[in-house]
PDB file of N, CA, C and O in Angstrom:
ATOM      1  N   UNK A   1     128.986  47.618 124.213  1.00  0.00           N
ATOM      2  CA  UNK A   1     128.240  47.642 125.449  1.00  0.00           C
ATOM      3  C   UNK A   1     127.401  48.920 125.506  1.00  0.00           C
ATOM      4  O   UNK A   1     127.842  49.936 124.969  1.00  0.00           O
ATOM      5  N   UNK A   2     126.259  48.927 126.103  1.00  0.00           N
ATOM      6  CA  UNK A   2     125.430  49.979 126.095  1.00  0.00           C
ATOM      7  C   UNK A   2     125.689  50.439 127.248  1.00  0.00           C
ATOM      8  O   UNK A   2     126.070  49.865 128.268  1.00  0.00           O
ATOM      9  N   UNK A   3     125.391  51.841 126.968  1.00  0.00           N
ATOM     10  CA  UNK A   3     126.110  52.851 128.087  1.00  0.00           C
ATOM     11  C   UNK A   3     124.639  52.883 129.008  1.00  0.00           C
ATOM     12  O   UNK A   3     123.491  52.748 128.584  1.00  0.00           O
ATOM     13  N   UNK A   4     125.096  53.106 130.377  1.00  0.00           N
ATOM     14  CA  UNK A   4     123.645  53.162 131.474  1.00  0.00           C
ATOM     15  C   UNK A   4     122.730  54.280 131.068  1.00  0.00           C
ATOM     16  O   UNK A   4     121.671  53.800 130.663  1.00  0.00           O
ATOM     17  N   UNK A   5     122.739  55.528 131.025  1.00  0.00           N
ATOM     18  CA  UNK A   5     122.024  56.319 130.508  1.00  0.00           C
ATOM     19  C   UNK A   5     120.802  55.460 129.149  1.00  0.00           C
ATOM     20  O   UNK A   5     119.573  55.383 129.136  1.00  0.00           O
ATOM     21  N   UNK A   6     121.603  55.073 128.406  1.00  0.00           N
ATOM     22  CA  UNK A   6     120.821  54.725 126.855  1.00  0.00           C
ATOM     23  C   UNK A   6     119.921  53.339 127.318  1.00  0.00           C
ATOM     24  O   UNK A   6     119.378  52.608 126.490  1.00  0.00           O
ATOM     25  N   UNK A   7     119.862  53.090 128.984  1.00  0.00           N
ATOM     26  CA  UNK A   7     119.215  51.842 128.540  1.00  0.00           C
ATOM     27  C   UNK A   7     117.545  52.559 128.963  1.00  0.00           C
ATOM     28  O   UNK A   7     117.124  53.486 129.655  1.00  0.00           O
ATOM     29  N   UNK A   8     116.918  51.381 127.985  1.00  0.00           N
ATOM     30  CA  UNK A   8     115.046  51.529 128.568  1.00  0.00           C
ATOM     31  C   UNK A   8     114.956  51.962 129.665  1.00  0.00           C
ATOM     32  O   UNK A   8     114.846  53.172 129.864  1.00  0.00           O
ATOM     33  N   UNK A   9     114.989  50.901 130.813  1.00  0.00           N
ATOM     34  CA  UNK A   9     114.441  51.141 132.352  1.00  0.00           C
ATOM     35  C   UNK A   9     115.427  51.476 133.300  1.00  0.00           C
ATOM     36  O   UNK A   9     115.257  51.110 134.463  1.00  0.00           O
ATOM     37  N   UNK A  10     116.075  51.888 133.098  1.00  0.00           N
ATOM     38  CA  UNK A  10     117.411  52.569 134.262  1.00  0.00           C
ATOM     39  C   UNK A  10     117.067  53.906 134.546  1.00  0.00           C
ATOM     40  O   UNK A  10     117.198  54.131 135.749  1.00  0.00           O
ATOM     41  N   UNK A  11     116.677  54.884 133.897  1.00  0.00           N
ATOM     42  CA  UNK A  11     116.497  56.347 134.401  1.00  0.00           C
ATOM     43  C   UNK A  11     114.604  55.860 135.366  1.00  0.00           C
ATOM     44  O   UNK A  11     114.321  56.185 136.519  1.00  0.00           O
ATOM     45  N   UNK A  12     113.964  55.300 134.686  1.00  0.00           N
ATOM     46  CA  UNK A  12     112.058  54.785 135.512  1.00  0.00           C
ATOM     47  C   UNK A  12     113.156  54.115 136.616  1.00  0.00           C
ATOM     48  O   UNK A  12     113.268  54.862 137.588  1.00  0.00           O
ATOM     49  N   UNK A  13     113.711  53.311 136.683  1.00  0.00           N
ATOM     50  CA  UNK A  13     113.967  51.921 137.785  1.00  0.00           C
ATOM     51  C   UNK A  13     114.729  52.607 138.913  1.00  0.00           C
ATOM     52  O   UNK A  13     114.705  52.025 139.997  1.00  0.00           O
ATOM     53  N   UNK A  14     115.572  54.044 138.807  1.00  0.00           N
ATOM     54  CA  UNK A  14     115.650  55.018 139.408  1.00  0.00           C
ATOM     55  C   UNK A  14     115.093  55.709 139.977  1.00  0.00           C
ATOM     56  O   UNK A  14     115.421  55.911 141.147  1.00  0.00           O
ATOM     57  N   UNK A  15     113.712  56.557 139.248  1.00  0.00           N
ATOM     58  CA  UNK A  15     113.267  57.356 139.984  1.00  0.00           C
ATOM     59  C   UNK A  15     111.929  56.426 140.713  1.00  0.00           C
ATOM     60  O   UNK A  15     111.498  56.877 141.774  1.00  0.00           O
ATOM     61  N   UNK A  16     111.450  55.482 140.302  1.00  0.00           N
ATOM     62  CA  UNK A  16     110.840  54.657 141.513  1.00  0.00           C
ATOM     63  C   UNK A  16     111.611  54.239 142.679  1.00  0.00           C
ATOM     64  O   UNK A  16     111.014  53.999 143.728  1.00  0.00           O
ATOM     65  N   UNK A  17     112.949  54.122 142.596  1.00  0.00           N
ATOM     66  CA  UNK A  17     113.444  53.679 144.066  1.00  0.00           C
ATOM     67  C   UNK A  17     113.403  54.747 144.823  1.00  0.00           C
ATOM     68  O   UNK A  17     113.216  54.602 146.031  1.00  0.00           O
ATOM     69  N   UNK A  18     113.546  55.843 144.347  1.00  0.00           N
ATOM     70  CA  UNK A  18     113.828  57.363 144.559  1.00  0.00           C
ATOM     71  C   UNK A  18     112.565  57.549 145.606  1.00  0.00           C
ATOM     72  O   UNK A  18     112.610  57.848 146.799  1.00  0.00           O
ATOM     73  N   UNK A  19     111.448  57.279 144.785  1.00  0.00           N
ATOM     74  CA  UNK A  19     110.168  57.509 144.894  1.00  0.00           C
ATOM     75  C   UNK A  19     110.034  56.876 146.444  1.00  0.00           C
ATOM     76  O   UNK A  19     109.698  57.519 147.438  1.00  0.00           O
ATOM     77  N   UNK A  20     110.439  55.220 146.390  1.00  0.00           N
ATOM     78  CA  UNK A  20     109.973  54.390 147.361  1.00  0.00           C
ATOM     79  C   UNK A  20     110.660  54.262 148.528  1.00  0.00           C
ATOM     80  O   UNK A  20     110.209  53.655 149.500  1.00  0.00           O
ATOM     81  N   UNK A  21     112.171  55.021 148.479  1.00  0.00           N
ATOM     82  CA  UNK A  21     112.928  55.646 149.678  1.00  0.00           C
ATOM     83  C   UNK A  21     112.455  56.699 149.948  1.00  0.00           C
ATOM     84  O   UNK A  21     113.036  56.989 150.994  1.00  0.00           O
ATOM     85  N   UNK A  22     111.385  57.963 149.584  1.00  0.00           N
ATOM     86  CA  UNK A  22     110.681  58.560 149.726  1.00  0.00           C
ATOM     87  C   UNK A  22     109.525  58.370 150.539  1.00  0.00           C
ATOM     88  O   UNK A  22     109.314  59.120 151.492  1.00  0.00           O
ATOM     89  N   UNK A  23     108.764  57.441 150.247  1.00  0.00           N
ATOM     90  CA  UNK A  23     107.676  57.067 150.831  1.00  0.00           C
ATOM     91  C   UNK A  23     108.194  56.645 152.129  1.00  0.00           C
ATOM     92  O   UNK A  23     107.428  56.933 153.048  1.00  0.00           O
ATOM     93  N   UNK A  24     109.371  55.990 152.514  1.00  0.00           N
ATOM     94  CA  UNK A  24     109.646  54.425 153.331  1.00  0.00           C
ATOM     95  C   UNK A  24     110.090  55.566 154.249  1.00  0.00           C
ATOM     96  O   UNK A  24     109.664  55.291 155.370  1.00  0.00           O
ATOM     97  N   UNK A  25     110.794  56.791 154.271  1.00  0.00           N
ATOM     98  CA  UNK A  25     111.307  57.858 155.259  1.00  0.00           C
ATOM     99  C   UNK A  25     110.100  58.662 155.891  1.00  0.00           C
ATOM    100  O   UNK A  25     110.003  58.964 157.080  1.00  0.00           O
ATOM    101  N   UNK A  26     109.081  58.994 154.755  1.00  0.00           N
ATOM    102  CA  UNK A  26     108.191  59.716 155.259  1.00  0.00           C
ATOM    103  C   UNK A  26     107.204  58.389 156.244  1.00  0.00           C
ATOM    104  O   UNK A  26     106.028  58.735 156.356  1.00  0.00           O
ATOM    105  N   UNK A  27     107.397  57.545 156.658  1.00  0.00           N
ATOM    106  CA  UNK A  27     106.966  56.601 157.384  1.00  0.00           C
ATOM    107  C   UNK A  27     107.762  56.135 158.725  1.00  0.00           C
ATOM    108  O   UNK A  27     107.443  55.379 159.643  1.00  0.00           O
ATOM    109  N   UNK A  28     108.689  56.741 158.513  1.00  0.00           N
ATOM    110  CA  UNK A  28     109.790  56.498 159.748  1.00  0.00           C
ATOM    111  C   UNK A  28     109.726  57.549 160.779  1.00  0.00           C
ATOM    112  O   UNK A  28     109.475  57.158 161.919  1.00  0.00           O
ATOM    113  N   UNK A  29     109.846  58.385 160.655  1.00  0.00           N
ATOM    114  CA  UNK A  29     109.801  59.512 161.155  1.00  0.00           C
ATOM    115  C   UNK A  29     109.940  60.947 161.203  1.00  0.00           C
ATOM    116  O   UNK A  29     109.689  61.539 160.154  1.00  0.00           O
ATOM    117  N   UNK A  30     110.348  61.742 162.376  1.00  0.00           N
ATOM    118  CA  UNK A  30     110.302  63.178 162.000  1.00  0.00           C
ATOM    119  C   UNK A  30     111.492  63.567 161.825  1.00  0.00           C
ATOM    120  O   UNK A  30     112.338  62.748 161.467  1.00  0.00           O
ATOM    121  N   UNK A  31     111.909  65.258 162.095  1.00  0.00           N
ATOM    122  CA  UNK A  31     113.313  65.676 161.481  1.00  0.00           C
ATOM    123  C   UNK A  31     113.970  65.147 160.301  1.00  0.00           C
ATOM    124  O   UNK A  31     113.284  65.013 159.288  1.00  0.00           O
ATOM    125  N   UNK A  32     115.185  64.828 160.278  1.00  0.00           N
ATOM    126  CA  UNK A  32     115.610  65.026 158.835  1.00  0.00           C
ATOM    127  C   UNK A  32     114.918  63.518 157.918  1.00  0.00           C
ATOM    128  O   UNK A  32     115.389  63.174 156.834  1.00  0.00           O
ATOM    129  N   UNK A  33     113.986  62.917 158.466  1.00  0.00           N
ATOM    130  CA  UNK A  33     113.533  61.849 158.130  1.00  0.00           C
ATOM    131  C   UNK A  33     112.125  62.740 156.887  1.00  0.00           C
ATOM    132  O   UNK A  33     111.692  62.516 155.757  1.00  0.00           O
ATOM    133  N   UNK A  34     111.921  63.594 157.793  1.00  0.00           N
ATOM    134  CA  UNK A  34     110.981  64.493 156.947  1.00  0.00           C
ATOM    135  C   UNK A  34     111.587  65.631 155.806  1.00  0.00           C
ATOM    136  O   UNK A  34     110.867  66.380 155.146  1.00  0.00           O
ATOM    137  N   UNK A  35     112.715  65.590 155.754  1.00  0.00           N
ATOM    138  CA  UNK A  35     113.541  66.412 154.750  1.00  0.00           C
ATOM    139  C   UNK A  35     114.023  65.588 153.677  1.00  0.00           C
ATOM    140  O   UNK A  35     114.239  66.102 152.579  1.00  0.00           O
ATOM    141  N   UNK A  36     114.209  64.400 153.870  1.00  0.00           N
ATOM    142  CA  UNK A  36     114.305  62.865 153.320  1.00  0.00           C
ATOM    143  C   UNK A  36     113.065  62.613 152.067  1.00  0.00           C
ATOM    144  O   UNK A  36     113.265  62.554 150.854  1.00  0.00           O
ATOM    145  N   UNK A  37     112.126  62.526 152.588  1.00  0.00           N
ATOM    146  CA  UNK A  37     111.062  62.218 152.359  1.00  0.00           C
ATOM    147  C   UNK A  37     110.359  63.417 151.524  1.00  0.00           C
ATOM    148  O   UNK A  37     109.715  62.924 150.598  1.00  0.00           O
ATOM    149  N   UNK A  38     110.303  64.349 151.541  1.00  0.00           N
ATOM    150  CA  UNK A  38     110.399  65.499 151.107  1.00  0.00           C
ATOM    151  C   UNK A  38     111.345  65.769 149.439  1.00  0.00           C
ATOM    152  O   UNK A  38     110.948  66.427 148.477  1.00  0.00           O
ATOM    153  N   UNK A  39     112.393  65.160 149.550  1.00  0.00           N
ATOM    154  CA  UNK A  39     113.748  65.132 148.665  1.00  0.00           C
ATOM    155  C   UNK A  39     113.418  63.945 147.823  1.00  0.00           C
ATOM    156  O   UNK A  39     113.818  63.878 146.660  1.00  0.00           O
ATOM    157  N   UNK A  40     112.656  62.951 148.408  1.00  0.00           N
ATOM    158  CA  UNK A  40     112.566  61.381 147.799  1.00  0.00           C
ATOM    159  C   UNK A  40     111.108  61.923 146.885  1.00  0.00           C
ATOM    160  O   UNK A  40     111.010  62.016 145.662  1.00  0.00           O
ATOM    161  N   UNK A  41     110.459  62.111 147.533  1.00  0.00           N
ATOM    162  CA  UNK A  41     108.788  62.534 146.735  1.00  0.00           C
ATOM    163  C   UNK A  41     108.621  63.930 145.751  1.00  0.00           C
ATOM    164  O   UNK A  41     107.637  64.184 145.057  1.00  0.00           O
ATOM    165  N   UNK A  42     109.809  64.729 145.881  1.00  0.00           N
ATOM    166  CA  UNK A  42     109.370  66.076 145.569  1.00  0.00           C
ATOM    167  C   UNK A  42     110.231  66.061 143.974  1.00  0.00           C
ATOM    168  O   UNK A  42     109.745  66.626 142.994  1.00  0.00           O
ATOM    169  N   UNK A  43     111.746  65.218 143.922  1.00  0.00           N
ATOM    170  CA  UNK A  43     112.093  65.016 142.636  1.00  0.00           C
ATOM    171  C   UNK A  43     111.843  64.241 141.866  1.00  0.00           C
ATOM    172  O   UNK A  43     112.479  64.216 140.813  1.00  0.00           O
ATOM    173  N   UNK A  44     110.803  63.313 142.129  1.00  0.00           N
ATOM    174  CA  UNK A  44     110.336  62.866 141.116  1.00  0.00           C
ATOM    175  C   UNK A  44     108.818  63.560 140.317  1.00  0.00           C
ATOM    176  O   UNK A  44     108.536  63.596 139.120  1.00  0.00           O
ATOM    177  N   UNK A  45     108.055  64.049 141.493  1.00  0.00           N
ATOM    178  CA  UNK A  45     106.998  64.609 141.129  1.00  0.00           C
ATOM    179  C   UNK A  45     107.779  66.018 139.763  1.00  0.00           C
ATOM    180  O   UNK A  45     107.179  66.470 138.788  1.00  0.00           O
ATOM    181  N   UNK A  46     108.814  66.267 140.090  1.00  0.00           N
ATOM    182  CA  UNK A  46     109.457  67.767 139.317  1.00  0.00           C
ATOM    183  C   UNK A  46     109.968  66.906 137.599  1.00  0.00           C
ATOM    184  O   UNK A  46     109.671  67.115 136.423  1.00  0.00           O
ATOM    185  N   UNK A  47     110.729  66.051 138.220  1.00  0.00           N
ATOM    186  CA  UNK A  47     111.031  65.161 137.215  1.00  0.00           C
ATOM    187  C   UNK A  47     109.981  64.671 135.841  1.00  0.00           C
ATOM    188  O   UNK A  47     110.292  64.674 134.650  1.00  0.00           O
ATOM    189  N   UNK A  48     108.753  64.292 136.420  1.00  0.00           N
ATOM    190  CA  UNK A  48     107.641  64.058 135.820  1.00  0.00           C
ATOM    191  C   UNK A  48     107.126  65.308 135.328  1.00  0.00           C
ATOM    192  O   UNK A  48     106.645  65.262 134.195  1.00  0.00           O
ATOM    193  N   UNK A  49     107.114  66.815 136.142  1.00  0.00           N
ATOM    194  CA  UNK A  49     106.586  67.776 135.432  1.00  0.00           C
ATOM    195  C   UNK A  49     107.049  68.336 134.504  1.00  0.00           C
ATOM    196  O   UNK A  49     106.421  69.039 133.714  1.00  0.00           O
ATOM    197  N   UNK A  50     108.529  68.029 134.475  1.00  0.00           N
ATOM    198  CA  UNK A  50     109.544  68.983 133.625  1.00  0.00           C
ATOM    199  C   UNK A  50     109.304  68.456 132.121  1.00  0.00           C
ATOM    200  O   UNK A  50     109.588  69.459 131.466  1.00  0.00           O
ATOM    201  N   UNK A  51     109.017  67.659 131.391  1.00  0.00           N
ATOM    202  CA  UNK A  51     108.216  67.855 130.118  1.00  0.00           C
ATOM    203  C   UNK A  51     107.282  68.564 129.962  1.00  0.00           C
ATOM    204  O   UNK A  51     107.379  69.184 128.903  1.00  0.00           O
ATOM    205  N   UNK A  52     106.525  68.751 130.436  1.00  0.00           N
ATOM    206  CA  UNK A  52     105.042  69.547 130.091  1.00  0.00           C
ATOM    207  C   UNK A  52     105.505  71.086 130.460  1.00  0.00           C
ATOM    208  O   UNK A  52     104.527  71.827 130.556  1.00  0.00           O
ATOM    209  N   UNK A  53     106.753  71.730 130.687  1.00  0.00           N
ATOM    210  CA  UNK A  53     106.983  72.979 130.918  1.00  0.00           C
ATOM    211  C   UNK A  53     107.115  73.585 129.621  1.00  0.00           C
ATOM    212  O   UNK A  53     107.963  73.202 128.816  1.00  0.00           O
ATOM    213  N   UNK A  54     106.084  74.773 129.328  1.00  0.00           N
ATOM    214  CA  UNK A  54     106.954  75.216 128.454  1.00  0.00           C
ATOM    215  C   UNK A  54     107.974  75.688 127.972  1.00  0.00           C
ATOM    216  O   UNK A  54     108.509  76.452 128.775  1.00  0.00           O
ATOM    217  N   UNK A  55     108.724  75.562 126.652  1.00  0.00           N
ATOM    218  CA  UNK A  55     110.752  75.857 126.175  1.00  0.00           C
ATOM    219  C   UNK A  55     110.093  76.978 125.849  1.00  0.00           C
ATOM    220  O   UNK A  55     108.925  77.257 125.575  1.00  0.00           O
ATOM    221  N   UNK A  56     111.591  77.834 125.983  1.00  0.00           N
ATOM    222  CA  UNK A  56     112.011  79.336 125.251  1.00  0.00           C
ATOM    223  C   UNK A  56     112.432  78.663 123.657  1.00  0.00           C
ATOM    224  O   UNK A  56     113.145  77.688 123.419  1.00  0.00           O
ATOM    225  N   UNK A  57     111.953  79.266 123.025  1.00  0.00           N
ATOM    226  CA  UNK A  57     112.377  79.051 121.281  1.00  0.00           C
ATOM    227  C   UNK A  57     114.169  79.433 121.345  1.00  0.00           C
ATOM    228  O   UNK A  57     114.688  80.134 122.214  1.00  0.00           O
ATOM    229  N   UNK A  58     114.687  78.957 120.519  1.00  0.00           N
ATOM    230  CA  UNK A  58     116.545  78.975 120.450  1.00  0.00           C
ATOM    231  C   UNK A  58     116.077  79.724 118.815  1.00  0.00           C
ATOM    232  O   UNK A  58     115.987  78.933 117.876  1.00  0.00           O
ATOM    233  N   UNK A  59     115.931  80.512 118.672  1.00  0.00           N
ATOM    234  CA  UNK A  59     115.569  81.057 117.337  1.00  0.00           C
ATOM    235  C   UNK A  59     116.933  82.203 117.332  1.00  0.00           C
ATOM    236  O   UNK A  59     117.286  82.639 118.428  1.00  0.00           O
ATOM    237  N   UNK A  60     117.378  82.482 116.572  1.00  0.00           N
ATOM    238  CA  UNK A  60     118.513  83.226 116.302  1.00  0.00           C
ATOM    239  C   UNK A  60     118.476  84.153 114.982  1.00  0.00           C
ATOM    240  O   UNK A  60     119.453  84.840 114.684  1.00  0.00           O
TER     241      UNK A  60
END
């Protein structure tokens, strides 16, 4: 059996729900609806940036 991590679309099929409970709060309303929404939109945008960061070399 393949473990959840190793499949294709489980980590994408994640951070789009992520994404779209994001959007669906920042449409509801204010207070923690806006901290919500905030949390839903802001880790995926980080998620997506965190490849293009540049690594420290592990050189020893």
């Amino acid at each position: 059996m393949k473990r959840w991590r190793d499949s294709t679309f489980a980590i994408p099929t994640l951070i789009g729900l992520l994404s779209a409970a994001g959007l669906f709060a920042a449409l509801l309303g204010d207070g923690w609806w806006d901290a919500l929404a905030w949390l839903g939109l802001g880790l995926p945008a980080v998620l997506g940036i965190w490849p293009l960061l540049p690594r420290k070399s592990r050189t020893s």
